[in-house]
C-alpha positions in Angstrom: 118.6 125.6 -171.5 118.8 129.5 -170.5 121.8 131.5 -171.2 123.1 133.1 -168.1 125.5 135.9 -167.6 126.3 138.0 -164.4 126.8 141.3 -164.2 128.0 143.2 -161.3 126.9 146.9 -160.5 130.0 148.3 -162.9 128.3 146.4 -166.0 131.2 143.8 -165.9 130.6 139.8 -166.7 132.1 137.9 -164.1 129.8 134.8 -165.2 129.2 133.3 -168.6 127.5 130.4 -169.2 127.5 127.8 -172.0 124.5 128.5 -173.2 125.7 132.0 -173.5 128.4 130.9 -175.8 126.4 129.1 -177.8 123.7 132.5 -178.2 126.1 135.3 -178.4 129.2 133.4 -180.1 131.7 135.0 -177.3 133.6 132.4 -175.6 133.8 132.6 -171.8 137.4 133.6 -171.9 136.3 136.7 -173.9 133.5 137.8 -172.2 134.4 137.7 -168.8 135.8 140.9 -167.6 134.3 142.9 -170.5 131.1 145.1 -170.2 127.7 143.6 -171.2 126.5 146.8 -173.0 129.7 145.9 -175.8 129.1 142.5 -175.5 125.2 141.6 -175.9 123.7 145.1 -175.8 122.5 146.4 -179.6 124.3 149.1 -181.1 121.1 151.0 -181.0 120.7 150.8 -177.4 124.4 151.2 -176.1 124.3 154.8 -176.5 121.7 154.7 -173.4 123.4 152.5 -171.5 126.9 154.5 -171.4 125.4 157.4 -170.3 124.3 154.8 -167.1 127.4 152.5 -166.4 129.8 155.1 -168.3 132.2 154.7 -171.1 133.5 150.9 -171.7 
């Protein structure tokens, strides 16, 4: 099964699946509300996704 998390145009996660909890470790209580480029995004890559959805 796919993991599957919604974004809307901010960058926030107002979806989260179980599959998502069971790849990333976040719980759906955690993740929902918070910005996807802090909570799957790679430290490497966040830097250019700031500079697109702004600061978290």
């Amino acid at each position: 099964m796919d993991a599957v998390i919604q974004m809307d145009v901010d960058g926030l996660i107002p979806g989260w699946s179980g599959q998502a909890v069971n790849l990333f470790d976040w719980t759906k209580e955690e993740a929902v509300g918070q910005t996807t480029h802090i909570m799957i995004i790679p430290d490497h890559y966040r830097e250019a996704l700031v500079g697109y959805y702004g600061p978290s």
